[in-house]
C-alpha positions in Angstrom: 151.6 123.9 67.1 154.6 125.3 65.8 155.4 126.7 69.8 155.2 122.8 70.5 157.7 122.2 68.0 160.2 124.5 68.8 159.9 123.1 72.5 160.3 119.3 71.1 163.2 120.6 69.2 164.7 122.4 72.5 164.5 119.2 74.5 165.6 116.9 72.1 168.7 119.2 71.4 169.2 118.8 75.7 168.9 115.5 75.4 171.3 114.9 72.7 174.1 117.4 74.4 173.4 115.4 77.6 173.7 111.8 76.0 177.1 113.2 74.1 178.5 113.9 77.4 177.8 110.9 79.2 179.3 108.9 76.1 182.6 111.2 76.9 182.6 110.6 80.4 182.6 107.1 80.1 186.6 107.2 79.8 187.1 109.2 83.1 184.7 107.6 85.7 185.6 109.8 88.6 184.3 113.0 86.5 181.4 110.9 85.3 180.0 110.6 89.1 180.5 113.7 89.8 178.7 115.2 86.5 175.7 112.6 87.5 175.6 114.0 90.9 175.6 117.7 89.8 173.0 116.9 87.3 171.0 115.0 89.5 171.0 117.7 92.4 170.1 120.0 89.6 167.5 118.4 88.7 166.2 118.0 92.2 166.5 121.5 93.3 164.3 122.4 90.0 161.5 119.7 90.5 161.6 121.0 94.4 161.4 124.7 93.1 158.4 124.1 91.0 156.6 122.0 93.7 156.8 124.9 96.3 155.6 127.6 93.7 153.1 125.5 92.5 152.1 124.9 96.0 152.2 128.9 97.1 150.0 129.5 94.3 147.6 126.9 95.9 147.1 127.7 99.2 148.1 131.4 99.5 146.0 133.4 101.4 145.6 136.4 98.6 147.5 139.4 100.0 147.6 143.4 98.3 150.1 145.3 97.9 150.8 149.0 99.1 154.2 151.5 99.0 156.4 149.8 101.7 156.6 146.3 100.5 153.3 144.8 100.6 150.9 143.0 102.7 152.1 139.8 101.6 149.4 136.5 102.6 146.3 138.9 104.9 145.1 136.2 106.8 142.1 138.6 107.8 142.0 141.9 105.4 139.2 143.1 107.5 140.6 143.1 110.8 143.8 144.5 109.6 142.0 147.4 108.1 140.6 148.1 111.5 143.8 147.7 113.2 145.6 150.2 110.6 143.0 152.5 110.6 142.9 152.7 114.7 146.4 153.2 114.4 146.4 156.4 111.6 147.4 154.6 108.5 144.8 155.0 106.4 146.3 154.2 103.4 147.3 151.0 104.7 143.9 150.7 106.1 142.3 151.1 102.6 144.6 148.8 100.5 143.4 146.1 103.5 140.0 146.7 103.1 140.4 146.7 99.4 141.6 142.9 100.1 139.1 142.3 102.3 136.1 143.3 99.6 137.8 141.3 96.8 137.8 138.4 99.2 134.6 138.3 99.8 133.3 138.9 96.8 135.6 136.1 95.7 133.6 134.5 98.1 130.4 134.7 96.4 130.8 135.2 92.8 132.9 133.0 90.1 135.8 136.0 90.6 139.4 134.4 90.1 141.6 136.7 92.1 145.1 137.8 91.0 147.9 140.2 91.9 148.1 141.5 88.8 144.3 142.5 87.9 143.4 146.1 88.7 140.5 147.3 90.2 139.1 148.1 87.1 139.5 144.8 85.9 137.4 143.0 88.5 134.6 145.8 88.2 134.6 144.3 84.5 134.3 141.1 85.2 131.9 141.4 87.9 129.9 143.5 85.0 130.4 140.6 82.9 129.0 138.2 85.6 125.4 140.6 86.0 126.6 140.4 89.7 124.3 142.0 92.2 127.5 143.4 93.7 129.0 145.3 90.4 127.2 148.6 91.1 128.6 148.5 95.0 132.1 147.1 93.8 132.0 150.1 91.1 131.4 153.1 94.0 134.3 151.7 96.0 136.2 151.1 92.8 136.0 154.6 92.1 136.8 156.0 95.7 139.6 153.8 95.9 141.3 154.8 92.6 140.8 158.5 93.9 143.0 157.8 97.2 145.5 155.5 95.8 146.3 156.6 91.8 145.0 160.1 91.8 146.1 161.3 96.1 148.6 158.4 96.7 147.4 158.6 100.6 144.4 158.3 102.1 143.2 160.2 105.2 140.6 159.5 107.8 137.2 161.2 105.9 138.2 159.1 102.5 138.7 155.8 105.0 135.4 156.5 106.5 133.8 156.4 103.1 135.4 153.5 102.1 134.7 151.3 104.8 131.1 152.6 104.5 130.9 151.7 100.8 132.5 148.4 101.7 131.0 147.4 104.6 127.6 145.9 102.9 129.3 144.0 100.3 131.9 142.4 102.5 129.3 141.6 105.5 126.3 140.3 103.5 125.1 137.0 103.4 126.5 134.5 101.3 
């Protein structure tokens, strides 16, 4: 309530700067249009800014992250965890696979996913749920952790053990 205020109070004192300068302009046309248009491109470039991230957030494909950058928008998780792993990058291989599991359980259960959750914070929530899947999800949560916060790389015996602790929860039926 008093958050709501403050932001009333914000506005309101925008509005009133805003209306005092119009009421200044009035003297000096020229400067009057060209304060309108600056304002009003403003205030198109914002409502245009918000739209797109609003929009990103909708129909982004969810990505994960790893040490050079990111995997920004996987369209398939799964067949880019094969394709790393055929080509020796392993750690890029797990953080792919790692996307792929989340999306499909995401599939399946009420999971909301988001950048900023840990692994450990969906095998709560998949706790939370009673999901079939949380004692799977908690043996790959565990490996992973292991190869990414404890090794920081991941080599081709700790790939093969998370693909194979993967594999049944990303392939089952729906």
């Amino acid at each position: 309530m008093v958050i709501q205020t403050l932001w009333d109070r914000f506005w309101q004192w925008v509005v009133d700067r805003l209306h005092g300068l119009t009421l200044s302009l009035h003297h000096i046309p020229a400067l009057q249009t060209a304060v309108t248009v600056i304002l009003a491109t403003l205030a198109v470039v914002l409502i245009a800014r918000l739209a797109y991230v609003a929009l990103s957030r909708d129909t982004a494909v969810w990505g994960t992250r790893h040490g050079r950058g990111g995997m920004a928008a996987l369209t398939d998780p799964w067949s880019e965890a094969q394709r790393l792993a055929t080509l020796g990058d392993f750690t890029g291989a797990a953080h792919a696979l790692y996307a792929a599991l989340l999306g499909a359980i995401a599939r399946r259960e009420p999971v909301r996913l988001h950048d900023s959750k840990t692994v450990g914070d969906y095998a709560r929530e998949l706790r939370g749920l009673a999901s079939p899947r949380f004692g799977g999800f908690r043996e790959f949560a565990r490996a992973y952790e292991t190869v990414v916060y404890g090794l920081g790389s991941c080599d081709r015996a700790r790939y093969d053990r998370l693909l194979a602790l993967a594999t049944p929860l990303v392939q089952a039926p729906a």
